[in-house]
C-alpha positions as CSV (number, residue, x, y, z in Angstrom):
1,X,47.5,-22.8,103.9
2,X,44.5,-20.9,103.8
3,X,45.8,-17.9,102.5
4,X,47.5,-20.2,100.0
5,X,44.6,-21.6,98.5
6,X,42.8,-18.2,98.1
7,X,45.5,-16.5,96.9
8,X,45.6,-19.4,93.9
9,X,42.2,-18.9,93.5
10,X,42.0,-15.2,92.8
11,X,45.2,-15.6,90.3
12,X,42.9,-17.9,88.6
13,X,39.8,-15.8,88.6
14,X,42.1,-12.8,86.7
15,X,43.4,-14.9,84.3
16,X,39.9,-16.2,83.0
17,X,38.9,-12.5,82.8
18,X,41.7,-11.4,81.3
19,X,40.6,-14.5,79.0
20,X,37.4,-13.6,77.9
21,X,38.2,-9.8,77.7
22,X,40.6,-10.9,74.9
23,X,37.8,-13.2,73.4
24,X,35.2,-10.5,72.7
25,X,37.8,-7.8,71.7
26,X,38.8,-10.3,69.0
27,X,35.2,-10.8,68.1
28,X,34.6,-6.9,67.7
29,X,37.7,-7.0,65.9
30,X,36.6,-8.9,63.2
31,X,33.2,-7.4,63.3
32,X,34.3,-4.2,62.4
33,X,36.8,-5.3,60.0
34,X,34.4,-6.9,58.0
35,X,30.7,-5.2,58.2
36,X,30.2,-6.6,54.6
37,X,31.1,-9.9,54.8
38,X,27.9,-11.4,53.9
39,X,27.6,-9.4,50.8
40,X,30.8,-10.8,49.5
41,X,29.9,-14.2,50.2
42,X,26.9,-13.9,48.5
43,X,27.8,-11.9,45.6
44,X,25.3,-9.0,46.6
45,X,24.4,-6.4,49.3
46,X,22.9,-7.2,52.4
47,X,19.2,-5.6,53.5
48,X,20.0,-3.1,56.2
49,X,19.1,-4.8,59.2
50,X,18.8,-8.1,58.6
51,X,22.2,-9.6,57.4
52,X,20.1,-10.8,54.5
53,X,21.1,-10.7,51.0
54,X,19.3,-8.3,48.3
55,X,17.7,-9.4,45.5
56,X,20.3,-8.5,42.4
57,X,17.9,-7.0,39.5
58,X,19.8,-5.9,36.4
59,X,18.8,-2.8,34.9
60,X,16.9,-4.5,32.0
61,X,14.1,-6.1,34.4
62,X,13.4,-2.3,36.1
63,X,13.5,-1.1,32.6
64,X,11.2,-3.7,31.6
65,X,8.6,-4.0,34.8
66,X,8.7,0.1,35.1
67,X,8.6,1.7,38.3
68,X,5.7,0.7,41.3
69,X,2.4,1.2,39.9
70,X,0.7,3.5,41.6
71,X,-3.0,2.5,43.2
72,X,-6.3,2.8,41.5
73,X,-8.2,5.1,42.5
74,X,-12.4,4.5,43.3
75,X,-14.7,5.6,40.6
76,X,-18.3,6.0,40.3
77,X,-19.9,2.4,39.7
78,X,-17.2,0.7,41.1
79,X,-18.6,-2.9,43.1
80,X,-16.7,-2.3,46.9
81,X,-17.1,-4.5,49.8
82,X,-16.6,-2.7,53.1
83,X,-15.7,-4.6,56.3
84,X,-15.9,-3.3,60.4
85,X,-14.6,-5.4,62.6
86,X,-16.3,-6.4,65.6
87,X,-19.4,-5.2,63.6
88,X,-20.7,-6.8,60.7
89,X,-24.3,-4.6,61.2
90,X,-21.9,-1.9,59.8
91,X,-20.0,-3.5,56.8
92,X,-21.7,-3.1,53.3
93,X,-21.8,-4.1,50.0
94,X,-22.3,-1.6,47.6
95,X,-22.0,0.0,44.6
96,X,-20.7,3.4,44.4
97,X,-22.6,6.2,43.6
98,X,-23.0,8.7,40.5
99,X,-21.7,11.3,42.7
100,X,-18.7,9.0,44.3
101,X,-20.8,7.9,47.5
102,X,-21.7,4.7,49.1
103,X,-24.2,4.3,52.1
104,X,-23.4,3.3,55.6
105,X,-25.7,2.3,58.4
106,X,-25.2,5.4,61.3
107,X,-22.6,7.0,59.9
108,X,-24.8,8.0,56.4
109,X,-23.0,8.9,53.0
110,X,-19.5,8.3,52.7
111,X,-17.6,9.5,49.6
112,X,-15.3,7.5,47.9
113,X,-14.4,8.2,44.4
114,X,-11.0,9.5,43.7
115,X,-9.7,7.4,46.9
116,X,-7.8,4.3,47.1
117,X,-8.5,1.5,48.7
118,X,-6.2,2.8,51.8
119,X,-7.7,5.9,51.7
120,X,-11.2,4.9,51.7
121,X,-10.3,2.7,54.8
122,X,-9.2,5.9,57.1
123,X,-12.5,8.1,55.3
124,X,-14.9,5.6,56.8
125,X,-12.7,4.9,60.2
126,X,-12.6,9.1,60.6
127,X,-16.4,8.9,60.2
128,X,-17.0,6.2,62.7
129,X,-14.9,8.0,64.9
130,X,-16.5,11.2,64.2
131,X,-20.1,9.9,64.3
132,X,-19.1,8.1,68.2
133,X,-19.9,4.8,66.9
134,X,-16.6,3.1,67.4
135,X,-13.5,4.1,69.6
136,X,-11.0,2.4,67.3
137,X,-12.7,1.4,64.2
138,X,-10.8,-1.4,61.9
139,X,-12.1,-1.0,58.6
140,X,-11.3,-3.1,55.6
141,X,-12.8,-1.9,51.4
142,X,-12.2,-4.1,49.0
143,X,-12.9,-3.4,45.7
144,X,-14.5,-6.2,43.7
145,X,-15.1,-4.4,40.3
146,X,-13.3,-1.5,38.9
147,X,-16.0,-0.8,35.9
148,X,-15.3,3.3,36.3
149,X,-12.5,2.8,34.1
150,X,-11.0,-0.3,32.1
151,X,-8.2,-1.6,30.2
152,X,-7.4,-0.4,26.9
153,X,-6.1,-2.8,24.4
154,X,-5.6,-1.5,20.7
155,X,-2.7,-2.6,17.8
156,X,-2.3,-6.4,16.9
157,X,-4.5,-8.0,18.6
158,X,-7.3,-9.9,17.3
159,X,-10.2,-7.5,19.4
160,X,-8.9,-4.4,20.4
161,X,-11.1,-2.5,23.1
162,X,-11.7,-1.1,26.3
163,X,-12.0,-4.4,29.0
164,X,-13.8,-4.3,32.5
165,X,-11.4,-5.2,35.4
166,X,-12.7,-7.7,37.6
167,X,-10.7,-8.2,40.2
168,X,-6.7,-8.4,39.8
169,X,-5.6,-8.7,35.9
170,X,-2.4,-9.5,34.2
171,X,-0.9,-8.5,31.0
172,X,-1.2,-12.3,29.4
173,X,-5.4,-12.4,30.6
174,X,-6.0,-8.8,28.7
175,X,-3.9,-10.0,25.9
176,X,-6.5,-13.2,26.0
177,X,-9.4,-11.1,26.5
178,X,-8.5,-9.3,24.1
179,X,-8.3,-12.6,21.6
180,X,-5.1,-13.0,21.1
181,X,-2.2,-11.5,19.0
182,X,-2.7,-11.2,15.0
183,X,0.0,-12.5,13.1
184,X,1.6,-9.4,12.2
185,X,2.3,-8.3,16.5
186,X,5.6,-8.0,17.3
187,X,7.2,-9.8,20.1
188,X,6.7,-7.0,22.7
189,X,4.1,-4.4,24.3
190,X,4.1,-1.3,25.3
191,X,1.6,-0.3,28.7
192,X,1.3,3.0,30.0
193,X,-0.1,3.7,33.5
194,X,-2.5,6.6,34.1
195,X,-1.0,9.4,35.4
196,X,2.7,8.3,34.3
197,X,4.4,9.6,31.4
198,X,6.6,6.7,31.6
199,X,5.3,3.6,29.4
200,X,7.1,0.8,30.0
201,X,8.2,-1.7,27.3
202,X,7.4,-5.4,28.1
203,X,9.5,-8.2,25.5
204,X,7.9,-11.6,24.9
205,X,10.2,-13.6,24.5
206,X,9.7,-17.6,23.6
207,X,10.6,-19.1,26.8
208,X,7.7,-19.8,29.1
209,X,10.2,-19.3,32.3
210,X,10.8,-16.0,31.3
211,X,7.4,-15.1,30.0
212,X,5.7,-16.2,33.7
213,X,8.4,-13.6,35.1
214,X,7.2,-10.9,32.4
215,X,3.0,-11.3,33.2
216,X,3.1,-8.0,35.1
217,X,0.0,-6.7,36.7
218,X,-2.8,-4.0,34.8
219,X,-4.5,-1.4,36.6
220,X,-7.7,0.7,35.7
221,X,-7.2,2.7,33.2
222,X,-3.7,1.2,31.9
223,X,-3.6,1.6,28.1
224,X,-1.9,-1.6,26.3
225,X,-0.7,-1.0,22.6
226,X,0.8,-4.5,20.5
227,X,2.4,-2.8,17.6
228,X,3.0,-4.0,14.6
229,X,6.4,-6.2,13.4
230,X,8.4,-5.2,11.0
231,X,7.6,-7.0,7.9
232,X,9.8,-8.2,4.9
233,X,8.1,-9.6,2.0
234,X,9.4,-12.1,-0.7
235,X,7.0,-12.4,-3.5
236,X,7.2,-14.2,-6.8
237,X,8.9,-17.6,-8.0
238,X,9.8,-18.6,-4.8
239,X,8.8,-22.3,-3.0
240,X,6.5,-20.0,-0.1
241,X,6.1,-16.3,-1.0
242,X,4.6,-14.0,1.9
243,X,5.5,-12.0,4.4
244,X,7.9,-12.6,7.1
245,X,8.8,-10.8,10.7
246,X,11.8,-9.8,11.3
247,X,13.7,-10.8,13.9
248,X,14.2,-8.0,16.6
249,X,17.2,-9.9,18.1
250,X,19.2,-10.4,15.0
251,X,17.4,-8.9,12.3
252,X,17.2,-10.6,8.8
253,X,19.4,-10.7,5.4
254,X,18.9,-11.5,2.1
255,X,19.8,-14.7,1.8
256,X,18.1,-15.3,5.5
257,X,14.8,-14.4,4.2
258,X,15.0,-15.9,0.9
259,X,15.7,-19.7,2.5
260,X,13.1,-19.0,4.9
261,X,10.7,-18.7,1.6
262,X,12.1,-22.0,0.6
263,X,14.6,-20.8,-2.3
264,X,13.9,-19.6,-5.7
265,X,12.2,-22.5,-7.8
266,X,14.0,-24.0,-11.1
267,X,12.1,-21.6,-13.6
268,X,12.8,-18.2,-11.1
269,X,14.6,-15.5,-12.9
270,X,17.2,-14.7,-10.9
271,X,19.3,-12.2,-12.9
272,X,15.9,-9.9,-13.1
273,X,15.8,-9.6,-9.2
274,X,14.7,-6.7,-7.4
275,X,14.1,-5.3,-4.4
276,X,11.5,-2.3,-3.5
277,X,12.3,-0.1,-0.8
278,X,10.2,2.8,1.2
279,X,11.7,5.9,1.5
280,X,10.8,9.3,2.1
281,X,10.7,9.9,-1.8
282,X,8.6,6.9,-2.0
283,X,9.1,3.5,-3.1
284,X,12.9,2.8,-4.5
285,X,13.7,-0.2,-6.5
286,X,16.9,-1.8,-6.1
287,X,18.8,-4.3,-8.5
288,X,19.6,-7.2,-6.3
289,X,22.6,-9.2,-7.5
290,X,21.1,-12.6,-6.3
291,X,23.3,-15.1,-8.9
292,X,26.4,-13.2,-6.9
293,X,24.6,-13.7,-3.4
294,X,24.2,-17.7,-3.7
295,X,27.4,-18.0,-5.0
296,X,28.7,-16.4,-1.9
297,X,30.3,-13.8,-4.4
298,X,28.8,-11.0,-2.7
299,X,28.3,-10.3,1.0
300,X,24.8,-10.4,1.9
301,X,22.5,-7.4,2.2
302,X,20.7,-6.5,5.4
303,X,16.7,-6.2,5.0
304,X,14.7,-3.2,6.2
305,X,11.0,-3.9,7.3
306,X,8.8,-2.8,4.6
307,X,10.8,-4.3,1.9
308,X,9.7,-6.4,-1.3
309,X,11.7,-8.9,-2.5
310,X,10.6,-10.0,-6.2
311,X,12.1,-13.0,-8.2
312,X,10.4,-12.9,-11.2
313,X,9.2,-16.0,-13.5
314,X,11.2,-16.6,-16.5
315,X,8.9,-17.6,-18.1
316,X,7.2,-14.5,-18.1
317,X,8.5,-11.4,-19.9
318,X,6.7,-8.6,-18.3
319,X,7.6,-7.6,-14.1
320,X,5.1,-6.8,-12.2
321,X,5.5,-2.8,-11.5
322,X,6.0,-1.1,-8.2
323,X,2.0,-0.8,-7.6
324,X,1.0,-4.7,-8.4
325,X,4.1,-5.6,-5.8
326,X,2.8,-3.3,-3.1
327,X,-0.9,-4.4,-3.6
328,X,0.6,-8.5,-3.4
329,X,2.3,-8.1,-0.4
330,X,-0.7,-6.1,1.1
331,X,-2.4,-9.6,1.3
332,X,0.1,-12.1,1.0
333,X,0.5,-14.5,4.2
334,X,2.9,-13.7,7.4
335,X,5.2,-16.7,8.8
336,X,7.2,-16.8,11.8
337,X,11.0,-17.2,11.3
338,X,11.9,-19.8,14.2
């Protein structure tokens, strides 16, 4: 009976082996069959070695935000703020020297211009070493003024200049700084980094979502140029002659620009239209067959920046000439097409 029982026993034993051998061969089956799974679900990649999914960034937003921005480097007058662990008789605060030093108690001058703030960590550590002060020195610089070198802001804005960095900066705080945008900016920036012969090109667009995303960060010497919109001007018997940006999405037309100036008024002379044009042969004039236009006779006719669009006064039997229209739209007001 014995022999029996054990004999039972043992058949059972080899069939829950046999049982689980079968489980994990399944599991590695489906492992391997799948190694990307989780990107699928997803909709992206996974992070090697973590199962994680990546963060999906089109090419317009690294084309916008540039490549990493390298470090800034330490420069002579600089504000830095060394911290030793374990020994605060050692830390400092200091400004850095004409010649790119700072003073350390035992250890003497260190220099630090040219370094970043990693690098100027491991100088002083080598030196403590060095200097058998510390076995395993744990240094920590911060840099609490970059005044070596500042931020350069010049085009549209309402102070252009070179700005002190204090501490960390962002585009939108320069561009305040700075006092603003003028009304003739266009709706992007261009920053270049020292060093990099890459500017990058950073669009501001009206939504504040996406402008938050687009506040990248400034370094020391980072140059940032606001140029100018394009321009269309609309002068004469119009309800609101002036100036007005064109629209880098869509661009503008005719007829666009000329409702956006409120329309020609009742006395406007529309049959003695014109349009002036810069080209490399100077300024062109151009008929412009407005009667035609907003009758929808015509199709409309794409605007260039630079152009002058001049509705003359019926009233009034002399035009104003090429020169009087150029001088007009020099100081005639800008407005915002929304």
């Amino acid at each position: 009976m014995s022999r029996v029982a054990n004999a039972v026993s043992l058949l059972l034993k080899c069939l829950i082996l046999l049982g689980l051998i079968g489980f994990f061969q399944a599991v590695s089956a489906q492992n391997s069959a799948s190694p990307s799974g989780s990107a699928h679900d997803n909709g992206g990649t996974n992070q090697p070695g973590t199962g994680l999914p990546s963060a999906n960034v089109s090419s317009t937003e690294k084309s916008t935000l540039g490549p990493d921005s390298p470090a800034p480097l330490i420069a002579p007058g600089d504000e830095v703020e060394v911290a030793v662990y374990g020994a605060p008789d050692l830390s400092v605060h200091s400004r850095v020297s004409a010649d790119g030093n700072i003073s350390m108690p035992l250890i003497g001058y260190v220099r630090l211009a040219g370094l970043s703030s990693s690098q100027a960590e491991g100088a002083i550590e080598d030196r403590l070493r060095q200097h058998d002060v510390l076995n395993n020195p744990q240094v920590s610089v911060y840099i609490k003024e970059y005044t070596g070198s500042g931020i350069s802001v010049t085009g549209e804005v309402a102070r252009p200049g070179v700005y002190s960095v204090v501490g960390p900066h962002r585009l939108f705080d320069i561009l305040q700084d700075a006092g603003g945008l003028t009304e003739k900016a266009a709706d992007s920036v261009i920053i270049s980094h020292t060093g990099s012969d890459n500017p990058i090109t950073v669009e501001l667009p009206n939504n504040p979502e996406a402008l938050s995303r687009l506040n990248v960060q400034l370094l020391p010497g980072d140059t940032v140029v606001v140029p100018k919109a394009g321009i269309v001007y609309v002068l004469g018997s119009v309800v609101k002659p002036g100036g007005y940006v064109l629209n880098a999405a869509s661009g503008l037309t005719l007829l666009r620009v000329i409702a956006a100036a409120g329309g020609p008024v009742e006395t406007a002379a529309l049959g003695r239209a014109k349009m002036l044009r810069r080209t490399q042969d100077g300024l062109q004039e151009l008929p412009l067959p407005l009667k035609k236009l907003l009758s929808a006779k015509v199709a409309d006719i794409p605007v260039q920046a630079d152009d002058i669009i001049y509705i003359p006064n019926s009233h009034l039997k002399e035009m104003l000439n090429a020169g009087a229209l150029a001088t007009s739209a020099g100081t005639a007001a800008i407005y915002r097409i929304p």
